[in-house]
C-alpha positions in Angstrom: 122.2 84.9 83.7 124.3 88.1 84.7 125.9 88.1 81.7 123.0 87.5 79.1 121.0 90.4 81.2 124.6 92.8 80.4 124.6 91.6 77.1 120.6 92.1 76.3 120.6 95.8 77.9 124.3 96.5 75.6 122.8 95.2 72.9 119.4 97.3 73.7 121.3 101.0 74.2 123.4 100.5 70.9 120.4 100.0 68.7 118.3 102.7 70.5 121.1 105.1 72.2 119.4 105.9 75.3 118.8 103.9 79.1 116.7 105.0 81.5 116.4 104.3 85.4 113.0 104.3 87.3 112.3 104.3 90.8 109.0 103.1 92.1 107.2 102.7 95.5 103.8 100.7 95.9 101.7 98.6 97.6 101.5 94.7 96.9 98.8 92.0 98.1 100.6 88.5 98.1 98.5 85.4 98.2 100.5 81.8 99.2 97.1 79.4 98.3 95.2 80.4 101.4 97.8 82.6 102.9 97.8 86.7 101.8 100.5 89.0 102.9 100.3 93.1 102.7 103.8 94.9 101.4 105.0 97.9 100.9 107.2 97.3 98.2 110.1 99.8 96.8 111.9 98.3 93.7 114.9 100.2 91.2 115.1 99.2 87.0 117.3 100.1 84.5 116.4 99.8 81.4 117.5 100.2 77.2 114.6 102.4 75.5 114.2 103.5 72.3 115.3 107.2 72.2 112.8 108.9 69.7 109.4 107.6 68.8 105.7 107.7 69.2 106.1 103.8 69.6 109.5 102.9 71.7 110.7 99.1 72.7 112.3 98.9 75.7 114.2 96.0 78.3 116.0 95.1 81.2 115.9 94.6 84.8 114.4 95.5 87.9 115.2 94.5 91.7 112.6 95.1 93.8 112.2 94.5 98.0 108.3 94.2 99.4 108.5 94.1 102.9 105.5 92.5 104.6 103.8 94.3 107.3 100.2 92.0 107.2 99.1 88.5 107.1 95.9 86.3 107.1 94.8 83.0 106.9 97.5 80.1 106.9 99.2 77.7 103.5 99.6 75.4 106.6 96.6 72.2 106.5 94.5 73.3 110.0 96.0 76.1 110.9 95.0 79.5 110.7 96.8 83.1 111.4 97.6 84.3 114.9 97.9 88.2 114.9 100.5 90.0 112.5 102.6 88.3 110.3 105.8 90.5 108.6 108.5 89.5 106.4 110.9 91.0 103.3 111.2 89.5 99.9 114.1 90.2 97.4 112.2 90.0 93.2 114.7 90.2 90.5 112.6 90.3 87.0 114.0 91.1 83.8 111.3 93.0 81.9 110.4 93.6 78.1 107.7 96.5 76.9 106.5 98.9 74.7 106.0 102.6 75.1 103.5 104.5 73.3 102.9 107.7 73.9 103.5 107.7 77.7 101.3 104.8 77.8 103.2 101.9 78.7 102.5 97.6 78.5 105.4 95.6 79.8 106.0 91.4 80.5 108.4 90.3 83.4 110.2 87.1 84.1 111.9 85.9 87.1 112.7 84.8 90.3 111.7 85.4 93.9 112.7 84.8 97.2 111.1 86.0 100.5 111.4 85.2 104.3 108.0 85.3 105.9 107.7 85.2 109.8 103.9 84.1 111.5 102.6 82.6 114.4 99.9 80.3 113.7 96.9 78.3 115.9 95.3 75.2 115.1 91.9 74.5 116.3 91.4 70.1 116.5 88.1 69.6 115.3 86.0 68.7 118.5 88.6 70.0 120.5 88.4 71.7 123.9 90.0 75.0 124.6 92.9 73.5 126.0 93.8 71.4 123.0 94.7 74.6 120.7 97.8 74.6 119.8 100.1 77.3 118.8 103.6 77.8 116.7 105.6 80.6 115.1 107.1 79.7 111.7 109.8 81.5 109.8 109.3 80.3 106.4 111.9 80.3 103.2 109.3 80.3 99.8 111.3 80.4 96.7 110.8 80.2 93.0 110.0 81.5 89.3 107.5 84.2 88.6 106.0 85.9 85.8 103.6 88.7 85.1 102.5 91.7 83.1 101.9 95.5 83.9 101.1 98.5 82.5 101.0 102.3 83.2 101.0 105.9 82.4 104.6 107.8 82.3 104.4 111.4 82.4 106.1 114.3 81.0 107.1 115.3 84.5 109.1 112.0 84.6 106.4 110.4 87.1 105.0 107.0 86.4 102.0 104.7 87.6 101.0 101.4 87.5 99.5 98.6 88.3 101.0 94.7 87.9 99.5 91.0 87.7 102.3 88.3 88.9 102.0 85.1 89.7 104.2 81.7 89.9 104.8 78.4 92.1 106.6 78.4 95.1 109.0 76.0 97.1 108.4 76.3 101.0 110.8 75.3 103.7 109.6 76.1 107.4 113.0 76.6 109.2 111.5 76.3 112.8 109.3 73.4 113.3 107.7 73.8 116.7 104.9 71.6 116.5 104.4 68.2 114.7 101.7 69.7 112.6 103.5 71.9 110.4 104.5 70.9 107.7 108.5 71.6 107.1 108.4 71.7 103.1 105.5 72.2 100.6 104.3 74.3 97.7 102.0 76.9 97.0 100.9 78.9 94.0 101.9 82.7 94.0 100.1 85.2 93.0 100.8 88.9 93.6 98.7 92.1 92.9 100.5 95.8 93.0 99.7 99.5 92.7 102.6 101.5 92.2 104.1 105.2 91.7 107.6 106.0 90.4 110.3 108.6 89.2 112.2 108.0 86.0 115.5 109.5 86.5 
């Protein structure tokens, strides 16, 4: 994969002679099925642009770290949230666009990975006070993603955006403190994000 991403972006800066590197800083809303997290997310790309234009193609790749200060609601069958979640997550998209006039339209592909920490209650149905049980989870979730986005960049080398992702997720729980969570499942992904940026 490294070496297909080296070869797109070469391939990209010989036939358009210029690369470009943006930083952004944003806010994402996760959802995990029933599960959403809050991030503040600050990602890096680099990517192979067309160098003159009013229409310029562009690709490459873009790392990017949400860190999760902000949970509700629970992917876990009869449990619900218990106060604050937090976490970090590590998405590594490659990314494909078009730039028209500042205007910008761009697709992403790729994989994520994020490390989610959350205490959880369960309720039994009927039960008494005393039958509420409690856990903290630190969950693995893992998998493909894929998205679009699009956004202004300015003369002044700022940019904004917003972005759609979304994917399936694999989900190990590595602490299993109570016999109702469930260790490994799957959940769709699905990710909303408002950014701001400087193109270097």
């Amino acid at each position: 994969m490294k070496r297909i991403l080296l070869l797109a972006i070469s391939v990209f800066a010989f036939a358009f002679g210029a690369s470009q590197t943006n930083t952004t800083i944003g806010y994402s809303y996760v959802r995990l099925d029933k599960a959403s997290y809050q991030a503040i997310e600050v990602g890096t790309s680099v990517v192979a642009i067309a160098k003159k234009g009013f229409v310029r193609p562009y690709g490459g790749a873009e790392v990017s770290v949400p860190i999760f200060f902000d949970t509700s609601g629970s992917n876990q069958p009869e449990y619900s949230a218990k106060g604050t979640g937090y976490g970090v997550a590590l998405q590594v998209p490659l990314i494909f666009g078009i730039d028209i006039g500042g205007f910008y339209i761009q697709a992403m592909a790729g994989y994520n990975i994020s490390w989610l920490n959350d205490a959880l209650k369960k309720i039994p149905s009927g039960a008494q006070i005393g039958a509420i049980k409690d856990a903290k989870t630190s969950t693995i979730s893992h998998g493909y993603i894929y998205g679009a986005g699009i956004g202004f960049n300015f003369s002044s080398n700022f940019t904004i955006g917003v972005r759609y992702i979304r994917g399936s997720m694999n989900n190990k729980v590595d602490n299993n403190l109570d016999e109702g969570v469930i260790p490994k499942y799957k959940t769709n992904y699905e990710k909303f994000m408002a950014l701001i940026g400087y193109k270097f």
